[in-house]
FIKOLZA-1660 file (N, C-alpha, C; in steps of 0.1 Angstrom, whole numbers, plus 5000, padded with zeros to 4 digits):
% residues 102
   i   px   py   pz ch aa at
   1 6167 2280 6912  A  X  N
   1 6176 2273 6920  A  X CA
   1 6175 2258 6918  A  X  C
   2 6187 2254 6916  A  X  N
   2 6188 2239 6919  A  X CA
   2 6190 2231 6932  A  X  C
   3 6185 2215 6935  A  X  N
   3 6188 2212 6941  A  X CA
   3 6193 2196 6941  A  X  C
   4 6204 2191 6943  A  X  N
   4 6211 2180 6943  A  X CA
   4 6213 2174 6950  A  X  C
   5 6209 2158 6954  A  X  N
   5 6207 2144 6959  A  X CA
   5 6216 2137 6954  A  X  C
   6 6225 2134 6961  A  X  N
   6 6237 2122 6957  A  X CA
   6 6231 2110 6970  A  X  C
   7 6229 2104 6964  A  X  N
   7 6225 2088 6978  A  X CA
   7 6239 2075 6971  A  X  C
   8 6245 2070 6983  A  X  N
   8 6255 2057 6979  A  X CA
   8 6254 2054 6996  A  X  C
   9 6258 2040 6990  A  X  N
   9 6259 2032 7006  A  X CA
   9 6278 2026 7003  A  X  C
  10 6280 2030 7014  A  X  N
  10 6298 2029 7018  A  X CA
  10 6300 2009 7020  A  X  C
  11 6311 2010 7013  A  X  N
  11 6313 1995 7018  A  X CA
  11 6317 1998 7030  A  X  C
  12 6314 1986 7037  A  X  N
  12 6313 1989 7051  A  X CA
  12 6329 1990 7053  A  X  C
  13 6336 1982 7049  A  X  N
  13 6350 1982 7055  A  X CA
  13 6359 1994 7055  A  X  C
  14 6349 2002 7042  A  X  N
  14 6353 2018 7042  A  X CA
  14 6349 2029 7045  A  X  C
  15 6335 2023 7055  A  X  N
  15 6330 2035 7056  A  X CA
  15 6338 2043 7067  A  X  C
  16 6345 2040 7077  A  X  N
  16 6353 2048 7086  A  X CA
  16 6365 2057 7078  A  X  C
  17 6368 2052 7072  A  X  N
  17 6380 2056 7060  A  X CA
  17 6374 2067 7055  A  X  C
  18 6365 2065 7050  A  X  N
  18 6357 2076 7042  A  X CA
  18 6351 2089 7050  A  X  C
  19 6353 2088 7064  A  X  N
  19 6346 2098 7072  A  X CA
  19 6359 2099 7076  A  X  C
  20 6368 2094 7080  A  X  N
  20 6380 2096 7093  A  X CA
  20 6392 2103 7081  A  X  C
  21 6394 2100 7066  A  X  N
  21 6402 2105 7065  A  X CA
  21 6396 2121 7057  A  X  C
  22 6385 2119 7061  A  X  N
  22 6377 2133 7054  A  X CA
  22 6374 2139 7039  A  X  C
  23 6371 2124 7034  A  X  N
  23 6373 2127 7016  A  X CA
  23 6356 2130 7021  A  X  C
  24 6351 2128 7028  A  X  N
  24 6332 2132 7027  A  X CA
  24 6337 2147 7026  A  X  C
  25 6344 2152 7041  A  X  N
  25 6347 2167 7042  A  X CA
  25 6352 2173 7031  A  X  C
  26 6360 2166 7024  A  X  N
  26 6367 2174 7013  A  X CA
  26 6359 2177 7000  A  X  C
  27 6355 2166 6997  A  X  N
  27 6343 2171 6985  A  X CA
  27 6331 2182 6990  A  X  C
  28 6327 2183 7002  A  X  N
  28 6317 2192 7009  A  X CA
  28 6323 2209 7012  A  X  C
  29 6337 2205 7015  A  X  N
  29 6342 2223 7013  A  X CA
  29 6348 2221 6995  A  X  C
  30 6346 2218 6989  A  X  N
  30 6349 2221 6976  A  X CA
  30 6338 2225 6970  A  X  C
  31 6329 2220 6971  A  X  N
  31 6314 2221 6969  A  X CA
  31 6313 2238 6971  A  X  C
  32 6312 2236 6989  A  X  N
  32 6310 2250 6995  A  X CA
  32 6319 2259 6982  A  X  C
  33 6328 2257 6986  A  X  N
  33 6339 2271 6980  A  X CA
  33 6335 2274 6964  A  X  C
  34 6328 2269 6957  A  X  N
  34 6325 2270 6944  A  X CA
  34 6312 2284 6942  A  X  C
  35 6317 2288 6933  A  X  N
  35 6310 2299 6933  A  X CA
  35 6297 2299 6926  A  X  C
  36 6285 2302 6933  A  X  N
  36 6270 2293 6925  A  X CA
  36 6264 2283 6937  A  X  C
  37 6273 2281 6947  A  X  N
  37 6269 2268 6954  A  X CA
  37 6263 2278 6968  A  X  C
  38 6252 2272 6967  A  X  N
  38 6243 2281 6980  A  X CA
  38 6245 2276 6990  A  X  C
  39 6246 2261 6991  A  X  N
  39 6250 2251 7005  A  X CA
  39 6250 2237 7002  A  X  C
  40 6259 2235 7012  A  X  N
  40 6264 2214 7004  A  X CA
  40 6264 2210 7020  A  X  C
  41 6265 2197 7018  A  X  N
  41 6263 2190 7033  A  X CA
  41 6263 2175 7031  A  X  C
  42 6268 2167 7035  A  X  N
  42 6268 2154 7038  A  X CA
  42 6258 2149 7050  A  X  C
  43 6253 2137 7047  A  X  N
  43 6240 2134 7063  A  X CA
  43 6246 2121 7059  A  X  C
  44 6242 2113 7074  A  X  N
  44 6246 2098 7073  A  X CA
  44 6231 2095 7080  A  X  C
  45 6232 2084 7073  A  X  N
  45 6213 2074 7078  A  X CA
  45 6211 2073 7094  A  X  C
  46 6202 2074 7097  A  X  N
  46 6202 2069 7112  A  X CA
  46 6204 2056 7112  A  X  C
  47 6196 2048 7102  A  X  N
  47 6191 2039 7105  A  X CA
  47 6202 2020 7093  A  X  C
  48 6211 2031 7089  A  X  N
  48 6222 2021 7082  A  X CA
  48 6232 2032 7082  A  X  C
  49 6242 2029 7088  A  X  N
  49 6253 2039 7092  A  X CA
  49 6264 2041 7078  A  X  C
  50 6266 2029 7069  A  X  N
  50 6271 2028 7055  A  X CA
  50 6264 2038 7047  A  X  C
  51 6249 2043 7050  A  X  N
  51 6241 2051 7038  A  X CA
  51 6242 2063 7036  A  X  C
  52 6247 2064 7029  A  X  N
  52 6249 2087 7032  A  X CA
  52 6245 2091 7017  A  X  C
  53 6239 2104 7025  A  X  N
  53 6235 2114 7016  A  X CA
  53 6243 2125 7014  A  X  C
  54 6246 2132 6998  A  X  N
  54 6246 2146 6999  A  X CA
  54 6236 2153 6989  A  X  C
  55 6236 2167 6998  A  X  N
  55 6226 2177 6992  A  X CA
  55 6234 2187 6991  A  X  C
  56 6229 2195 6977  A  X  N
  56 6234 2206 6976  A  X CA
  56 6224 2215 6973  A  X  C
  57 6226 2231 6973  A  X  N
  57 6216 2240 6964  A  X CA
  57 6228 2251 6954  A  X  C
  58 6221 2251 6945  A  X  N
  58 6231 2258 6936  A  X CA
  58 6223 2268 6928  A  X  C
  59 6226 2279 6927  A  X  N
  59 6222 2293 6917  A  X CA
  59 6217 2281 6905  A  X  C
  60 6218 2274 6896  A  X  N
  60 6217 2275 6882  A  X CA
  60 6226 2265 6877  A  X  C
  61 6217 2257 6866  A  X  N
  61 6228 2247 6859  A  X CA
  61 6241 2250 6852  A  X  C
  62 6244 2259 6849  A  X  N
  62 6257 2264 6847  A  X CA
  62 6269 2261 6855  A  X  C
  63 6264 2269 6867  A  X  N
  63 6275 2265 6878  A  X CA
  63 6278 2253 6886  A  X  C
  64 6261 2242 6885  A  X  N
  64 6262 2235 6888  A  X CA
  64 6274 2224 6879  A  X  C
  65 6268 2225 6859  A  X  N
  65 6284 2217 6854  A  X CA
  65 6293 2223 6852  A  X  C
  66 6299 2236 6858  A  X  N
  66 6308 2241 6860  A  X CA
  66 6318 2232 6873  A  X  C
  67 6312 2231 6880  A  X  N
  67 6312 2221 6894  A  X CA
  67 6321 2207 6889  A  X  C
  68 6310 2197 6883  A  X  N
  68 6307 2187 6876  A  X CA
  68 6324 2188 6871  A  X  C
  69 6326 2196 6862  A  X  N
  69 6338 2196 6851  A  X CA
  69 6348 2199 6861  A  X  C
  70 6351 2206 6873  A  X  N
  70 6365 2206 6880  A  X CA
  70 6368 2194 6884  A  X  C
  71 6382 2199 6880  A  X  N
  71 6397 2188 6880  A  X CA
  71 6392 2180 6895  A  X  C
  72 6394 2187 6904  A  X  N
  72 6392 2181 6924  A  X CA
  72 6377 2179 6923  A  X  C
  73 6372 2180 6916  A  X  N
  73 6353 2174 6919  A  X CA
  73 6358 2162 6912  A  X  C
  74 6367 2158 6900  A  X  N
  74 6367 2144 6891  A  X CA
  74 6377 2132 6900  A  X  C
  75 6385 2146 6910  A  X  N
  75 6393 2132 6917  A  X CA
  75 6385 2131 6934  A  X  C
  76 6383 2136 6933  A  X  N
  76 6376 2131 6946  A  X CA
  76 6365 2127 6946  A  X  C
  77 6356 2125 6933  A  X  N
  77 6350 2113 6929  A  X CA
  77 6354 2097 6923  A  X  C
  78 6365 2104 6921  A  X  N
  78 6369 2090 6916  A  X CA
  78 6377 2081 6930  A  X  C
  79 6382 2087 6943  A  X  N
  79 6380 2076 6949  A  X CA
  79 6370 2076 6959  A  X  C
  80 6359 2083 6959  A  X  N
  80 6344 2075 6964  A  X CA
  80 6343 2062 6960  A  X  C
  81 6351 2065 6941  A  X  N
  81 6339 2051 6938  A  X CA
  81 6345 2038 6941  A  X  C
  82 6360 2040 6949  A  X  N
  82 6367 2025 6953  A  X CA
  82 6360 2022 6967  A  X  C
  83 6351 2035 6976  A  X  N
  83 6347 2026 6987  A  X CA
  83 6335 2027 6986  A  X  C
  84 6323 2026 6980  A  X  N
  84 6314 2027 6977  A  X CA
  84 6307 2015 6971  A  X  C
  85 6295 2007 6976  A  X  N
  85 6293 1996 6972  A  X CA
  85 6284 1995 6955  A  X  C
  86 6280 2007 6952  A  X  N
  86 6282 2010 6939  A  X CA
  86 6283 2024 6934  A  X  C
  87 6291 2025 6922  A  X  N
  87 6299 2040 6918  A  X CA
  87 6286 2038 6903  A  X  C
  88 6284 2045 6898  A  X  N
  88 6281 2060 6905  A  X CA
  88 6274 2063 6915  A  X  C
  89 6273 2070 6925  A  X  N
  89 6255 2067 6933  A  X CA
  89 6243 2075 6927  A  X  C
  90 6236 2071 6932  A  X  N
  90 6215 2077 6925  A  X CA
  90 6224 2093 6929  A  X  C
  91 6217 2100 6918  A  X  N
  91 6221 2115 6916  A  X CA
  91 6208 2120 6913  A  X  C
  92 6202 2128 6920  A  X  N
  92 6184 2131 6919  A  X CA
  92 6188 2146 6915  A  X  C
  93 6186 2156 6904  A  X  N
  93 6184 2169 6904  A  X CA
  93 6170 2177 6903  A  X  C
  94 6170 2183 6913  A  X  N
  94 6156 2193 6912  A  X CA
  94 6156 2209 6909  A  X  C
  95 6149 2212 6908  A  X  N
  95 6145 2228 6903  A  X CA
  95 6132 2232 6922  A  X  C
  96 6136 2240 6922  A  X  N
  96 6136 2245 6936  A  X CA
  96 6129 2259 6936  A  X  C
  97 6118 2259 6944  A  X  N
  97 6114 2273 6946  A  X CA
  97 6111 2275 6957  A  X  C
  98 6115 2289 6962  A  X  N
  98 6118 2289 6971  A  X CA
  98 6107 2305 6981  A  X  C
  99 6098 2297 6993  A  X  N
  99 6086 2301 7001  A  X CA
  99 6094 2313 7011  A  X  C
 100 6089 2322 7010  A  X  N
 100 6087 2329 7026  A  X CA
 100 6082 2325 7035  A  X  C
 101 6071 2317 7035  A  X  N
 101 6066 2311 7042  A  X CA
 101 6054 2302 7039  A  X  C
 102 6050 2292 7051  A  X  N
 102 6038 2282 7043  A  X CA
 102 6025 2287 7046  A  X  C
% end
């Protein structure tokens, strides 16, 4: 299993834009709906309200650039990166195993 870290900080003048007209939501149910994608999610910083994170978990690098290459994953990245104070943002991928318990 994989796991994916998208970190960017919102220009501020857009960060309401970017939550109110739901392009966070929309990349997050596209995410979801992809087949391979175990769970996607947006988090916003406590502590700088412009800083958001996303995480994902996905079956397998396949599906993850399967993901990567759809048409609606290339445009609804492409206007993150007009409100975003830098495009691309830090993109962390991990390999993931996964406990019954500790």
């Amino acid at each position: 299993m994989l796991m994916t870290i998208a970190k960017f900080e919102a220009r501020p003048e857009f960060r309401m834009k970017l939550l109110e007209l739901e392009l966070a939501l929309a990349l997050v149910e596209h995410s979801r709906a992809e087949t391979g994608c175990l769970e996607h999610g947006c988090y916003q910083d406590i502590t700088n309200a412009d800083r958001l994170l996303m995480a994902g978990r996905w079956t397998n690098q396949e599906v993850l650039e399967n993901y990567y290459e759809s048409e609606q994953f290339r445009q609804l990245v492409t206007q993150f990166a007009d409100w975003v104070v830098e495009a691309p943002p830090s993109v962390s991928l991990y390999e993931v195993v996964e406990m019954d318990r500790l």
